[in-house]
N, C-alpha and C positions, 0 to 999 in steps of 0.2 A: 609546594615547591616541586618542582621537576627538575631534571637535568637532561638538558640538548647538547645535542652538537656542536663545535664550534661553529662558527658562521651562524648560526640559525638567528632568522627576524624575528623582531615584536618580542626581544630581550631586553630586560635593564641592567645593567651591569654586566662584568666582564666575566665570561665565563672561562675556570681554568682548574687544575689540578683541585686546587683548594677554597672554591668557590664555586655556591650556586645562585643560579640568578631564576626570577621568577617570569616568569612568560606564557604566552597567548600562545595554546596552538592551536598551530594550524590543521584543522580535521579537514580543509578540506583538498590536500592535497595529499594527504595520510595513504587514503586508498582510491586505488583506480581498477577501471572494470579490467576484468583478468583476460578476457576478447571479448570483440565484437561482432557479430555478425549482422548481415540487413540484408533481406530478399525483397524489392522495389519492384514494382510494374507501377502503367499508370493507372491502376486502379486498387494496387495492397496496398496493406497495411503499412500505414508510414511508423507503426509501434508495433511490428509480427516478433524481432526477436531482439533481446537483448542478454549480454551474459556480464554479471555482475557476482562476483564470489563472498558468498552470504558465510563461506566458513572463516575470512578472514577477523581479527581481532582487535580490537585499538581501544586507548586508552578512554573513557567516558567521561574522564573525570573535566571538563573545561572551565574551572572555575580557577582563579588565582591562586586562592589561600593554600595551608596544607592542614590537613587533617590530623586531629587528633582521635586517632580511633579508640583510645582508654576514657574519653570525655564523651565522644558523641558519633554516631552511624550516620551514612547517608540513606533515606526514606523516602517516598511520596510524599508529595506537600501535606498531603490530608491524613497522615497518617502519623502526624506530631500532636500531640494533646495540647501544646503551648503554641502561643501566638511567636511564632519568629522571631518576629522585628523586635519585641517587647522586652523577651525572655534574656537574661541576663548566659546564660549557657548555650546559646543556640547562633552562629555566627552565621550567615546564609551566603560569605563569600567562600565557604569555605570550598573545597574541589571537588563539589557536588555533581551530577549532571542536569539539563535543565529545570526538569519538575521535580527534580531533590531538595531536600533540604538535611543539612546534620543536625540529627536531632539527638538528646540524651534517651540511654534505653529506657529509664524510669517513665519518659513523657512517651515513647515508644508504643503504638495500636499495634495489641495485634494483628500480624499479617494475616492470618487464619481469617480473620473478620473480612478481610476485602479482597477473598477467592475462597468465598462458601459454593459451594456448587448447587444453590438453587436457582439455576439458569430459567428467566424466565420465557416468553415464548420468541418467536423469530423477529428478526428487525431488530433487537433491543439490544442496543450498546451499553458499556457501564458509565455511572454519573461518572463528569468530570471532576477532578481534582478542587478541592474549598481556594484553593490560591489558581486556579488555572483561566488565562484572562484567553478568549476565544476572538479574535479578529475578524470584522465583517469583511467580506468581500478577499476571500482564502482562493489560491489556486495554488496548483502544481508548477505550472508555467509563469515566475512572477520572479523582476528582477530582487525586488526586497522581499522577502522570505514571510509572507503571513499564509501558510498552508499548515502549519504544523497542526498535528493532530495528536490527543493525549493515550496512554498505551490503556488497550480496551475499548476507545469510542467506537470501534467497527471490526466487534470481535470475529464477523465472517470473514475477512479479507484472508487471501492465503498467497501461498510464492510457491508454483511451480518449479522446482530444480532441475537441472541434468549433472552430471557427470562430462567430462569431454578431454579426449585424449591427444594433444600433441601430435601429428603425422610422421615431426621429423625425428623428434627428440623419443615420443614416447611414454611422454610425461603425461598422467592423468590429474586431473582437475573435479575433485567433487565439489559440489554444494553453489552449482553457476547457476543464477539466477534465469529462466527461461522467460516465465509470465507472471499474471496475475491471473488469481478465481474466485470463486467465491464458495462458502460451504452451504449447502443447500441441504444435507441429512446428516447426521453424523457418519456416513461412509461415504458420502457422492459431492462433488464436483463439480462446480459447471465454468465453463473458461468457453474461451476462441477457439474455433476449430483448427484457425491456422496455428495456435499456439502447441498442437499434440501433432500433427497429420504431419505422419511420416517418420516421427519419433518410435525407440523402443522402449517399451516397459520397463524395463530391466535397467537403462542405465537413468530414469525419472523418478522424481517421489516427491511426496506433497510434502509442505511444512506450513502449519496451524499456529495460530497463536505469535505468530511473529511480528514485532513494532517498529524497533532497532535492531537493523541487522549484524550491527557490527558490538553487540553489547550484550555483556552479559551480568551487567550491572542488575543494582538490588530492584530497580521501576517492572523489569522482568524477570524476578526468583521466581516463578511460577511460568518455567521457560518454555517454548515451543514445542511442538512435538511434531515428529519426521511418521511419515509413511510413504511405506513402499504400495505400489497401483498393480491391482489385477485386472481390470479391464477399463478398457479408452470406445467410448462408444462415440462417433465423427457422424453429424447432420448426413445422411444419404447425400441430399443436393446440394452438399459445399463442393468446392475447388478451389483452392487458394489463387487465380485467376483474378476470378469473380469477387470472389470473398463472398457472396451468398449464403446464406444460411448459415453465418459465421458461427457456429453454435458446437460445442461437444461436452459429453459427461463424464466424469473419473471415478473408479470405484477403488475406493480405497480399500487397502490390503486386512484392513482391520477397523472397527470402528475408533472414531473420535472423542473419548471425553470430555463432555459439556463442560464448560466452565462459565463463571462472568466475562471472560478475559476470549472465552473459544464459544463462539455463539453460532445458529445459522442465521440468514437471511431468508423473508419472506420470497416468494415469486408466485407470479398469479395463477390463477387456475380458471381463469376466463376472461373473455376481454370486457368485463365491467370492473375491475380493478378499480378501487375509488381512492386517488392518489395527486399530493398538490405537483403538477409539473413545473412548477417555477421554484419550489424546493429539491432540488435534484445534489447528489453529490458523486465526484466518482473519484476511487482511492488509488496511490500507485506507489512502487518506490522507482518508478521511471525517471528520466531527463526532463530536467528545467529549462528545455530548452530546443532547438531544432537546428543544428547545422552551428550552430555557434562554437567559439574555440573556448569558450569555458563551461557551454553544458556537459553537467556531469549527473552522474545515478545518484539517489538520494537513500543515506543510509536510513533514515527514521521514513517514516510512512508518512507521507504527503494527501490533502485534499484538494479537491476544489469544488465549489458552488457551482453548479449550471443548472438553467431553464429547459425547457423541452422548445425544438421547433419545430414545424410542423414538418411534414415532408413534401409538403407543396414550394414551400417557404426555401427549405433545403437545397433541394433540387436547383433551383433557379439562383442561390447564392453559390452553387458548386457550378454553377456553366459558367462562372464567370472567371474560373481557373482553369489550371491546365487540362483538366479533363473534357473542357469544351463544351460546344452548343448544344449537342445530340445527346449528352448524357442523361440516363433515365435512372434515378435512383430505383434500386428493389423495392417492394412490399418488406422484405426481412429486414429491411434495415430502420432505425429511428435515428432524429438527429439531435444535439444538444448543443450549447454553447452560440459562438460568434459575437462575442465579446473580445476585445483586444487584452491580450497577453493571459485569457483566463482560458485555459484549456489541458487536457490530458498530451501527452508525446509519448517519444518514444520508449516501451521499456513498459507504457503503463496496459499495453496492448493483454487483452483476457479479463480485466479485472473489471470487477461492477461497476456500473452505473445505478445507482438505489433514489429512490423519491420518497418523501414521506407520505403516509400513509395518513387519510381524512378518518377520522375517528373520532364523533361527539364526545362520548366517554373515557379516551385515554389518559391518564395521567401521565405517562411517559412516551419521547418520541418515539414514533415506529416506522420501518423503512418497509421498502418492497423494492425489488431489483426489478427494474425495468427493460438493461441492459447492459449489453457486453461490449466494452472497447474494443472497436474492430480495426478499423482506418482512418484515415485523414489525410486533406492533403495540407504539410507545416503543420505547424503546431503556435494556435493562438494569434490567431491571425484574425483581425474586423474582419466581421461576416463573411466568415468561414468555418461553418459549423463544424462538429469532431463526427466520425459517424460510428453506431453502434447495431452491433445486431438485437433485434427487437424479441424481449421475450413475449410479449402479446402475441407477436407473431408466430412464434414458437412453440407457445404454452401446450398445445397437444402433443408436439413430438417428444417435449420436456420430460411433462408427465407423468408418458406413456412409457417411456424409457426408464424413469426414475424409479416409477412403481414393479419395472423387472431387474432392476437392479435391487431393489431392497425387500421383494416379495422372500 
């Protein structure tokens, strides 16, 4: 049970001094981005900046029932020894959050069991959840919501921060969502050039391990962790213009602890990379949306499915928009998607593009970052591909930079 507001929807019964009534909330008007800003040309990034306040708070719980915390905890699905449904003390309406269940502590796995720190090599997310039902055909950009993704699938994903100060009032603002990256070392970085260029050190910091932004519920008691950046290394040949060489590296202030939950990401180290391009995914807590009056930021971490196109193929779908006849796509860029309503937007700008990786012998999936959300024009638009900058194209300057970063 909860207690609202008068007036509030998607109540039963009357709410008053001496009465409570049970009801639906509403998360998704709960929180709203704290500002917004957008730098447009006709050739940026239609996802260069979004500010989305990751320190705000709300409540996780969306399930009806009320909880009896003396009876049973809220957990991960797979992390209840009894079958839910079956189990005579286990109510699964209770005010769990989605991949919860209140379980009794006797039936209780230890936590400890499922964030052992033997992280195994790059690319490798952790299994999904024994109850976690996965949707074909997931995007970021999708009026019915099948993008969800479970906490750990894509333990490299990260959220660039700032800080940002009010001009008139004065008022400071930590913890506003800038970009997305990806972890490629345990102290390095790699994001959009336009998502750091121009930015200071001082008022940015990485945060690792994050799913749910707005939750500090029990699916993440093995909670994220903040660093402060000593050095921002920006592609020579980018201009945020262009967007060229959309490419830069972050050196974190201190190293990262592996975990199952805080992994890296492969990236290639030549252009023979042996990788399925019609398995491709790229992850964001960007807009479900583009110019519309209810796209909003997404507090849980979104996917979506995309194919590689080619850049012959690309090119010739992008003259067909505002960018016109003459447009010459780069060499640095790679394209994905053009599929209708299945695409990254704004807000998902910086963050991987990953593909699985061809491996006879593997027993578990493995990814390799191919690239970086850079631009677009709309979002999810029939053949209108999203564009990324290419790390094949990239791979030497990567590297090269990597290896003086971590020597």
């Amino acid at each position: 049970m909860v207690t609202v507001p008068p007036g509030s929807t998607n109540c039963s019964g009357t709410i008053d001094s001496n009465t409570l009534a049970c009801c639906l909330i509403d998360t998704v008007n709960v929180i709203t981005p704290a500002v917004e800003v957008s730098s447009e040309s006709s050739q940026s990034s239609e996802t260069s900046e979004i500010t989305h306040n990751f320190s705000t708070t709300e409540d996780s719980n969306n399930g009806g029932g009320q909880t009896d915390s003396s009876k049973c905890n809220c957990v991960p699905k797979d992390k209840c020894s009894v079958n839910e449904y079956n189990h005579p003390n286990i109510d699964i309406r209770h005010g769990c959050s989605k991949n919860e269940i209140c379980c009794n502590e006797e039936h209780t796995i230890d936590k400890s069991e499922y964030f052992k720190d033997d992280v195994q090599s790059c690319g490798v997310g952790m299994p999904p959840p024994s109850n976690y039902y996965n949707d074909i055909g997931t995007r970021i950009v999708n009026s019915i919501d099948k993008s969800e993704t479970y906490f750990g699938q894509f333990p490299w994903m990260v959220a660039i921060l700032k800080s940002t100060t009010d001009q008139t009032t004065g008022e400071k603002t930590e913890n506003v969502f800038q970009c997305g990256g990806s972890l490629i070392h345990p102290q390095v970085i790699l994001t959009a050039a336009h998502c750091v260029n121009g930015f200071k050190k001082n008022i940015m910091k990485i945060r690792v391990g994050e799913w749910d932004t707005q939750s500090e519920g029990s699916e993440e008691n093995h909670l994220h962790q903040d660093f402060g950046i000593s050095e921002v290394i920006i592609h020579p040949n980018h201009n945020n213009a262009s967007m060229f060489n959309d490419v830069a590296l972050v050196q974190l202030d201190t190293p990262v602890k592996l975990q199952k939950h805080i992994n890296t990401i492969c990236i290639p180290h030549d252009k023979k990379t042996n990788y399925d391009s019609r398995l491709c995914v790229s992850t964001g807590w960007g807009k479900n949306g583009f110019g519309g009056k209810n796209d909003r930021y997404q507090n849980v971490l979104k996917k979506v499915k995309l194919s590689l196109v080619s850049n012959d193929l690309c090119q010739q779908q992008l003259r067909q928009t505002r960018v016109g006849n003459y447009f010459r796509l780069h060499d640095s860029f790679i394209c994905a998607g053009g599929v209708k309503g299945e695409d990254v937007c704004r807000g998902d700008g910086g963050g991987p593009l990953v593909c699985v990786v061809k491996e006879k012998k593997s027993t578990q999936q493995k990814y390799i970052q191919v690239g970086i959300v850079s631009w677009g024009i709309g979002c999810g638009d029939e053949n209108v591909p999203g564009v990324y900058s290419s790390l094949v194209s990239n791979y030497q300057w990567i590297n090269k930079h990597l290896k003086l970063l971590t020597s």
